[in-house]
KENU-9835 format. One line per field, with one value per residue (C-alpha): residue number from 1; x, y, z; residue in one letter. Coordinates in steps of 0.5 Angstrom, whole numbers, plus 2048, in hexadecimal, padded with zeros to 3 digits. Example, Ala and Ser with C-alpha at 12.3 -4.5 7.8 and 13.67 -1.06 7.14 Angstrom:
residues 2
pos: [1, 2]
xx: [819, 81B]
yy: [7F7, 7FE]
zz: [810, 80E]
code: [a, s]
//
This chain:
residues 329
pos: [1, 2, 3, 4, 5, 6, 7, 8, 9, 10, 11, 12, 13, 14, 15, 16, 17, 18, 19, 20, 21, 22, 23, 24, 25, 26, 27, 28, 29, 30, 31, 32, 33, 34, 35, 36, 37, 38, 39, 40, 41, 42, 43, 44, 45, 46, 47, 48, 49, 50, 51, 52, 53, 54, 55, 56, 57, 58, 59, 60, 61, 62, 63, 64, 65, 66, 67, 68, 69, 70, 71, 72, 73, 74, 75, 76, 77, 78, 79, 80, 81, 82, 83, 84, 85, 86, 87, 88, 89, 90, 91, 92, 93, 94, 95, 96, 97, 98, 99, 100, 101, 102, 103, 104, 105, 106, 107, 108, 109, 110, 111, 112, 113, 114, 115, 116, 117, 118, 119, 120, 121, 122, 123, 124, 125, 126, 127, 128, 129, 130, 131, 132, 133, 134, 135, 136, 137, 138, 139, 140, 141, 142, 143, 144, 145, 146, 147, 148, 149, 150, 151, 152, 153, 154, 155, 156, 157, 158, 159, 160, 161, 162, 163, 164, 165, 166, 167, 168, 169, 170, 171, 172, 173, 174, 175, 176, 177, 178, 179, 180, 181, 182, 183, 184, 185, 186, 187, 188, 189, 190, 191, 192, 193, 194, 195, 196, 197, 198, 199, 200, 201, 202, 203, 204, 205, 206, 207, 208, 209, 210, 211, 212, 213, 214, 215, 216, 217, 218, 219, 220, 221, 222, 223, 224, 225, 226, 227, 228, 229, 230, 231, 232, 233, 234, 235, 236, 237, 238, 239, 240, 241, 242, 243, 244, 245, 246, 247, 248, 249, 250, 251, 252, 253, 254, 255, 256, 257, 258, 259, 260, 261, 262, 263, 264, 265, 266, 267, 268, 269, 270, 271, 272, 273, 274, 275, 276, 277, 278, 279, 280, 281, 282, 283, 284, 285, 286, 287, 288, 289, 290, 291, 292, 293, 294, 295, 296, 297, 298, 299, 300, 301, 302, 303, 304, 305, 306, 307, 308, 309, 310, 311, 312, 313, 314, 315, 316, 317, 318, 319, 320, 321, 322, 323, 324, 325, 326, 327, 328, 329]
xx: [800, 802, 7FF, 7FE, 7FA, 7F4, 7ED, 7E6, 7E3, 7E6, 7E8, 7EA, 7F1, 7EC, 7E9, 7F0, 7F1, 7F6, 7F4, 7F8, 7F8, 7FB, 801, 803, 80B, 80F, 80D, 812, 817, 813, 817, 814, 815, 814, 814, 816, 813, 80F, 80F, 809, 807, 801, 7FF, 7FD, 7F9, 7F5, 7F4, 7F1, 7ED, 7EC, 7EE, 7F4, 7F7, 7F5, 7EF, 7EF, 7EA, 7E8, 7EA, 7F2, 7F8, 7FD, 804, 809, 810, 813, 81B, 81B, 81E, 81E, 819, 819, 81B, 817, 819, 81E, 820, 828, 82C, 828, 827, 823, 826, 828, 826, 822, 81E, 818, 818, 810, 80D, 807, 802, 801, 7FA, 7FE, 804, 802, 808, 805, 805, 809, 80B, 80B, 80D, 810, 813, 81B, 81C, 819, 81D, 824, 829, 82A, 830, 832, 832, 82B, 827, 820, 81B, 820, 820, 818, 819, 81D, 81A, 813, 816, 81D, 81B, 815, 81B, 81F, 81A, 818, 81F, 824, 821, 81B, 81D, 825, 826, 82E, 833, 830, 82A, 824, 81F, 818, 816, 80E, 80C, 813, 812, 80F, 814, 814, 816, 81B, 81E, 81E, 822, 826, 827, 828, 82D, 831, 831, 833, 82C, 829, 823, 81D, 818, 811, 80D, 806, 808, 80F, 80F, 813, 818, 81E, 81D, 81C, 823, 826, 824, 828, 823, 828, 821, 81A, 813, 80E, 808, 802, 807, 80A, 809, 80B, 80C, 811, 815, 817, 819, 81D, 821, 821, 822, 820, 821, 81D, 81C, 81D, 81A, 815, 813, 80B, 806, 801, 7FE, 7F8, 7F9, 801, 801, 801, 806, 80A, 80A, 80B, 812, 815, 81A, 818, 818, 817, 814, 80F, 80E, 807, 808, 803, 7FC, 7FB, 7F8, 7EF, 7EF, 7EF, 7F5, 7F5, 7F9, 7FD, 7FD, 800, 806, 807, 806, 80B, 810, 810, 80E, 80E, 808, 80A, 805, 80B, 80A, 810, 80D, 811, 817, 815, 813, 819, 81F, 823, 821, 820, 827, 82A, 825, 827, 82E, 82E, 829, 82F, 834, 831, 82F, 836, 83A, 835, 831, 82B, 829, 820, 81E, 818, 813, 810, 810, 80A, 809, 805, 800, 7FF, 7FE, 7F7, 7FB, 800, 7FB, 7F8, 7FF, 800, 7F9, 7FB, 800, 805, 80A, 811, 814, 812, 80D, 810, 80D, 810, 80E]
yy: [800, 807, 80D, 811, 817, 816, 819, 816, 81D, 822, 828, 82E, 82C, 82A, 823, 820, 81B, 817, 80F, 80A, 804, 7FE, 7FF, 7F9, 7F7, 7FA, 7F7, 7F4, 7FA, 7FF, 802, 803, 809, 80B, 812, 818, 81E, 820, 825, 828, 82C, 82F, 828, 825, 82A, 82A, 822, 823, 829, 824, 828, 825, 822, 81C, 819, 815, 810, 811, 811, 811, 814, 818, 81C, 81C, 81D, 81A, 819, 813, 80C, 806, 801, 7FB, 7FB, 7F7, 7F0, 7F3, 7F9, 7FA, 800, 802, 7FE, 7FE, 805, 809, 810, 812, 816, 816, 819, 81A, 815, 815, 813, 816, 811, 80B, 80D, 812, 814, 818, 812, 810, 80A, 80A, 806, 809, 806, 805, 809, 80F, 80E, 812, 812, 81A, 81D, 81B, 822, 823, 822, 81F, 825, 828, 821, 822, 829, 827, 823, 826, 82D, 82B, 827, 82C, 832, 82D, 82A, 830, 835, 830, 82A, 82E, 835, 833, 83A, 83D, 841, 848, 847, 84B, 846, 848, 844, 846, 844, 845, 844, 83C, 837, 835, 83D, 83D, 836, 83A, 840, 83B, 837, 83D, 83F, 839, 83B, 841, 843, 84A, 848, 84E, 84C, 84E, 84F, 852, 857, 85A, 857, 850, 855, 855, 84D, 84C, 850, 84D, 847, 848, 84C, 851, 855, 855, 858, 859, 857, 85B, 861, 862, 861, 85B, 85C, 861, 85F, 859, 85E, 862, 85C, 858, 85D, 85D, 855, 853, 84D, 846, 843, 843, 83E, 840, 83D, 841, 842, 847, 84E, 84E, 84A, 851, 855, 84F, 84C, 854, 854, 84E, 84D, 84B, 843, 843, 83E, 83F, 838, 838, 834, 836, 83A, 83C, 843, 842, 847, 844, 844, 847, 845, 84B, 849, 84F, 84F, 846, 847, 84F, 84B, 843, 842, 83C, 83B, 834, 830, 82C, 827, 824, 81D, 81D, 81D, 818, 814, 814, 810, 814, 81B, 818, 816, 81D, 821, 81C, 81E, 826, 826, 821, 825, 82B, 82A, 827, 82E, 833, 835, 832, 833, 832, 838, 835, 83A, 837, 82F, 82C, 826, 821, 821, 828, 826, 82A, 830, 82F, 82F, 835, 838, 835, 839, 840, 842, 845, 840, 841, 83A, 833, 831, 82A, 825, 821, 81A]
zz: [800, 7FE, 7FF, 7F9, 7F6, 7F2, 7F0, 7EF, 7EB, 7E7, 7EB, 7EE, 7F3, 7F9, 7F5, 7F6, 7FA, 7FE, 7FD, 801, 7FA, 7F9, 7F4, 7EF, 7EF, 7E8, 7E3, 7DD, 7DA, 7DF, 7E7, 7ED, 7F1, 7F9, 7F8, 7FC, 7F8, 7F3, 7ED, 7EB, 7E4, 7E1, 7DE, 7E5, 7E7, 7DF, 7DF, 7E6, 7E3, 7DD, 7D8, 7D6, 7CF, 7D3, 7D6, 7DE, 7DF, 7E5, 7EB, 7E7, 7EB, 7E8, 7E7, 7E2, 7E7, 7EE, 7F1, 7F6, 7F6, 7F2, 7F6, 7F1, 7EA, 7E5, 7E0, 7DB, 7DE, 7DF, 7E1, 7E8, 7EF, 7F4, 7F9, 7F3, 7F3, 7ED, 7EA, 7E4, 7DD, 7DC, 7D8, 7D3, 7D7, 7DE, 7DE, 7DD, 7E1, 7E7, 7EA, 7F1, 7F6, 7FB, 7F7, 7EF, 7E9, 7E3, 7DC, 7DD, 7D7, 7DB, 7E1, 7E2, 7E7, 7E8, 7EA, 7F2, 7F5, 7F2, 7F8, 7F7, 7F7, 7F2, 7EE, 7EE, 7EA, 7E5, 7DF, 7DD, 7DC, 7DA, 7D4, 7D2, 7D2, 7CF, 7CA, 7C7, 7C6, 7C5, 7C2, 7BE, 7BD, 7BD, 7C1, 7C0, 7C3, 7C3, 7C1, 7C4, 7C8, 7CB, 7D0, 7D3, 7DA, 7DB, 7E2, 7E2, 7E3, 7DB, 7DA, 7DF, 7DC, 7D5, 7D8, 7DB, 7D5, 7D0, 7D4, 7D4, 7CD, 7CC, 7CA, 7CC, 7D1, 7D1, 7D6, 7D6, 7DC, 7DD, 7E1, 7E5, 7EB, 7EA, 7E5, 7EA, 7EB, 7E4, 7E2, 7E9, 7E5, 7DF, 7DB, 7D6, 7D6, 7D9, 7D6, 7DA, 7D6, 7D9, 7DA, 7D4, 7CC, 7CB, 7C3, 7C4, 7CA, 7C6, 7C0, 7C4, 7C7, 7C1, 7BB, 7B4, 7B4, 7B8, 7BD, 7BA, 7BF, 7C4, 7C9, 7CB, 7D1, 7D0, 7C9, 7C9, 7C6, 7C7, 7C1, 7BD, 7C0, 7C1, 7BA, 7B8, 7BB, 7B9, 7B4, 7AC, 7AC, 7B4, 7B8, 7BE, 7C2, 7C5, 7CC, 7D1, 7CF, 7D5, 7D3, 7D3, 7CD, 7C6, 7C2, 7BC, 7B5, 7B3, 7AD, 7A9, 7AD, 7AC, 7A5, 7A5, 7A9, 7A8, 7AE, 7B2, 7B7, 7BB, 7C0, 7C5, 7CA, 7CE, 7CC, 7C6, 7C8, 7CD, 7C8, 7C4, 7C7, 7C4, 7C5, 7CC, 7CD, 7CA, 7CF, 7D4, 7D4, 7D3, 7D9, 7DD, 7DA, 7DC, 7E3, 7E5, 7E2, 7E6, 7DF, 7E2, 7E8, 7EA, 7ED, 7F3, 7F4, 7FA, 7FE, 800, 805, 801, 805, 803, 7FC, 7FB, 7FD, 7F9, 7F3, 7F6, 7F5, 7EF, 7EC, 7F0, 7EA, 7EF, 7EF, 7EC, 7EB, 7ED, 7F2, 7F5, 7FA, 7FF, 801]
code: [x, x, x, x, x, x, x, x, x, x, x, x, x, x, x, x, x, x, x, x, x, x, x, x, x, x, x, x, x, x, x, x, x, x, x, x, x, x, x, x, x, x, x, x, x, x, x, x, x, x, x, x, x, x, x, x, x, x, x, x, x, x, x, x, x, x, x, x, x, x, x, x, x, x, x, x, x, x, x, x, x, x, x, x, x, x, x, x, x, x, x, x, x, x, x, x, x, x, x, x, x, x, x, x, x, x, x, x, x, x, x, x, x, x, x, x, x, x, x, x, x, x, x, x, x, x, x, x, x, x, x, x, x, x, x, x, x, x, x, x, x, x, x, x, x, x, x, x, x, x, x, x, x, x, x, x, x, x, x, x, x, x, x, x, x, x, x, x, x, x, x, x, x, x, x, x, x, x, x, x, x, x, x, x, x, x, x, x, x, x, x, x, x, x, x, x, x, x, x, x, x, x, x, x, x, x, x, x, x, x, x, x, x, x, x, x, x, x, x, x, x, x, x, x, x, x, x, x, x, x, x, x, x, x, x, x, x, x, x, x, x, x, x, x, x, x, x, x, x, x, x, x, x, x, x, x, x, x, x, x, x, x, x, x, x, x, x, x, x, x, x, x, x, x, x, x, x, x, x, x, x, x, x, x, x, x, x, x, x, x, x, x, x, x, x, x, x, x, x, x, x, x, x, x, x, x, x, x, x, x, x, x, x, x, x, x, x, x, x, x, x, x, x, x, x, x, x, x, x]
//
């Protein structure tokens, strides 16, 4: 028996519940984890609420990440034993493989050995927002050296991963923020500039900072009537990766400026790169290499107990975190 989170109905925070269940042994190719904390994302809170690109059977547990220590290892799997310390790369199916609960089973391909000197709540915030970053700057976008970036919801743990990355290499972040209160933070953070949306013309501070050219490339969560400007100060043969659509407003198709400029507008979800073993393993590996040389390093917004994981949500929904909400167990 382990205690884990589910819900019975879909729902604001409060219709989570935690459930003392049965839990299977591992299966063949798949490891077991006693974890020790937990990562949460967006994508939890939109399967809760039953809104998300995948639909839970009630009652259906749920999320995507946690760090702990190998349980059991299933037939078949080489390279872990029972007293590892690991953490978990997000799988496709958060339904099938539900990863908040004291005791959880994942494919051994999506099990990592972080670095030692990650301890567990830092492990739980790297791999939903480092492979998202990564995934869509430098896998899809090849962003380079030099290169402007504009990165929205900057202060979200994806936003921060992406400075982090950029930074990495040599790219030139611009982050931006809904209003000036987390600009210091976000330079702090490694943003080269911060446009406070709500307070400024986003249009013509991207002019001003990127010149005449324009920006290659942008990295937006939100949707909504950003689009205009933001696609008005990108750069002929840009690429707009849409990762979130988090605004409540319609997103219009700036059609003039994608035909003027031969745009591309690119829906991404961080599933194909974990699908592809190769990509995966190329991703693991900046990842790795970059939480060993201090280049990335997650940023925690605030720890909850796992017996507060209504609250965690409630928090989660608040918008006014900067970084990683984790849970301990």
């Amino acid at each position: 028996m382990a205690r884990v989170v589910r819900f019975h109905q879909h729902g604001g925070p409060e219709v989570l519940r935690i459930e003392e269940i049965a839990i299977a042994p591992p299966a063949r190719g798949e490891v077991q984890i006693r974890s020790k904390a937990l990562g949460l994302n967006r994508a939890e809170a939109s399967l809760r609420r039953g809104s998300y690109i995948e639909t839970a059977p009630l009652p259906s547990g749920l999320g995507l990440e946690a760090a702990g220590i190998v349980a059991a290892i299933g037939e078949g799997v080489e390279g872990f034993a029972p007293g590892d310390a690991v953490s978990i790369v997000p799988p496709v199916s958060m339904v099938r493989w539900p990863a908040h609960a004291e005791l959880a089973t994942f494919p051994a391909e999506l099990v990592v050995k972080h670095p030692p000197a990650l301890g567990f709540e830092a492990a739980a915030a790297v791999w939903m927002q480092y492979l998202t970053a990564f995934g869509a700057l430098v896998d899809v976008a090849r962003l380079g050296r030099g290169e402007f970036v504009v990165i929205t919801a900057a202060s979200s743990s994806v936003g921060l991963a992406a400075i982090q990355i950029a930074n990495r290499i040599g790219a030139v972040p611009i982050a931006v923020t809904r209003t000036s209160a987390k600009a210091q933070a976000l330079r702090e953070a490694g943003a080269a500039h911060v446009i406070a949306s709500a307070e400024q013309d986003l249009q013509s501070r991207l002019e001003q900072i990127a010149g005449p050219n324009g920006v290659r490339v942008v990295l937006d969560a939100v949707g909504g009537p950003a689009f205009v400007p933001l696609t008005a100060s990108m750069a002929p043969g840009g690429i707009l990766i849409e990762y979130g659509g988090l605004s409540p407003e319609p997103t219009p198709f700036p059609l003039a400026k994608v035909l003027g400029k031969s745009l591309t507008l690119r829906g991404y979800l961080v599933h194909e790169i974990v699908r592809d073993p190769a990509r995966l393993a190329a991703a693991k590996a900046f990842i790795l290499d970059g939480l060993a040389d201090g280049a990335l390093k997650p940023i925690i917004a605030r720890t909850f107990p796992f017996e507060e994981i209504v609250e965690a949500h409630r928090y989660l929904e608040s918008n006014t975190q900067f970084g990683k909400i984790v849970v301990t167990v």
